[in-house]
N, C-alpha and C positions, 0 to 999 in steps of 0.2 A: 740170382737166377740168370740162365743164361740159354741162346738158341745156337743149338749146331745142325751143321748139315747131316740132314738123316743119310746112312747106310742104305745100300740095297736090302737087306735084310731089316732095318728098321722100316723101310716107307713099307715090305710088303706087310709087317708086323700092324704098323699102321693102317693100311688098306683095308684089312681083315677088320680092324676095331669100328674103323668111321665107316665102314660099310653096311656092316651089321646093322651101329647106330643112326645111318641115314635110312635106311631102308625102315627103321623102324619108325622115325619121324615121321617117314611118310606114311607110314600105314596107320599112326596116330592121328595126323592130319586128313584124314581121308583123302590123301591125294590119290590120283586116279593114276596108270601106267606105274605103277611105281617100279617093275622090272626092267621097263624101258627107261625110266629114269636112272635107274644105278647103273644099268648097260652103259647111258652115253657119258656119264663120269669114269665111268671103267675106262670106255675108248678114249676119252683125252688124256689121258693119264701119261701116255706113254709119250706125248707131244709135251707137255705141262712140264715135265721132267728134263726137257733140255731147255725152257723158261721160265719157269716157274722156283720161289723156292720154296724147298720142303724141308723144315726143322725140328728137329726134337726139343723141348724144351726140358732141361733139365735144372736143376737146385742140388746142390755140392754134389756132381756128375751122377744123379741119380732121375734116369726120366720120368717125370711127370707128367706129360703130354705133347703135343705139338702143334704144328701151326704148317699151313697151306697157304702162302702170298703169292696174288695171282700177278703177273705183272703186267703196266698197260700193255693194250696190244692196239691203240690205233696211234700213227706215229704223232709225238708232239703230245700225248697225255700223259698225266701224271698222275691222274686214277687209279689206285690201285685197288685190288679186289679180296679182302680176306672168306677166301673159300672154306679153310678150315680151322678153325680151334678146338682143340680137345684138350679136357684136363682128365686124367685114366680115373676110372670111378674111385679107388683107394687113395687118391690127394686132392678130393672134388671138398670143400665148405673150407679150403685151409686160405683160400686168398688168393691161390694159383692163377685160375680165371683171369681177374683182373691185374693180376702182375704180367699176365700172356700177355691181356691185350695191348697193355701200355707197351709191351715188349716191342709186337708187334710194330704198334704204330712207330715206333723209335726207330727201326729198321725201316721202316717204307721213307718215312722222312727223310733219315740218311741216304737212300737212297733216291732222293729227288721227287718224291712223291708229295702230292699237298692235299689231296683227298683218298679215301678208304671207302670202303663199302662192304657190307656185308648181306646175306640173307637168314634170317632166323625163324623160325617156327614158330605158329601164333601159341600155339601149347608151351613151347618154353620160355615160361613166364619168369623164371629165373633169371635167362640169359638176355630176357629184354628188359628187364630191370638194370642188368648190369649195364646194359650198354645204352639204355637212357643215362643212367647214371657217369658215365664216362663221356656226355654229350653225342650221340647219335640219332638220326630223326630217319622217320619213314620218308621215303621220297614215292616210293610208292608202293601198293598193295596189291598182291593175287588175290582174287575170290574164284573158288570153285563152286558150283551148285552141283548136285548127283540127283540128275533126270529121272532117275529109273526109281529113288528112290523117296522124291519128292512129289507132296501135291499134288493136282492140276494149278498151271499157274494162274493167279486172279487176272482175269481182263477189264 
């Protein structure tokens, strides 16, 4: 398995996939704006793409999903940010996943990197198994409450 630099026609390819699929995260998760939230990932995108790398990840040149490394942006960090992983739903329980992630981390290292970070959905219980499982820890959590649709709250 291997990461190449996506095509202009692969990242819109791509856009189109992890947009759908983040927007629907969010409407899983009851997140709230959830138009405004895909809006402001749309607006960086076009900044992201002259620092950022975006790869396809393929297995004998055939893609199977990709990957989003965000790179540090405050100078003298070595943080790096995994924004996106996707494995395309017809190569998803084959092991791709965690071949990505190690992939990942292999490239952020190489490239002088000493920590990663990501953000995953408390729904996808799948993908935080995998990545307890490959050592990652919460450093910390969003809670949202929906006012309008809660309670009065106990005083």
């Amino acid at each position: 398995m291997r990461a190449v630099p996506m095509s202009a026609d692969a990242r819109a390819t791509w856009w189109e996939f992890s947009r759908t699929d983040y927007r629907s995260s969010l409407q899983l998760s009851g997140s709230p704006d959830i138009m405004a939230k895909v809006a402001e990932v749309e607006a960086g995108l076009a900044e992201a793409a002259e620092t950022d790398l975006f790869l396809t990840i393929a297995d004998q040149d055939r893609p199977v999903g990709a990957l989003w490394l965000e790179r540090p942006c405050l100078p003298g960090s070595t943080h790096w940010w995994l924004n996106d992983i996707i494995i395309f739903p017809e190569h998803r329980h084959r092991g791709y996943g965690r071949r990505a992630l190690r992939l990942a981390e292999d490239l952020i290292r190489d490239a002088g990197g000493d920590t990663v970070g990501l953000t995953v959905f408390d729904h996808n219980h799948i993908a935080k198994q995998l990545y307890a499982s490959e050592g990652y820890r919460p450093v910390e959590i969003e809670l949202t409450k929906h006012l309008r649709t809660a309670g009065p709250s106990e005083r």
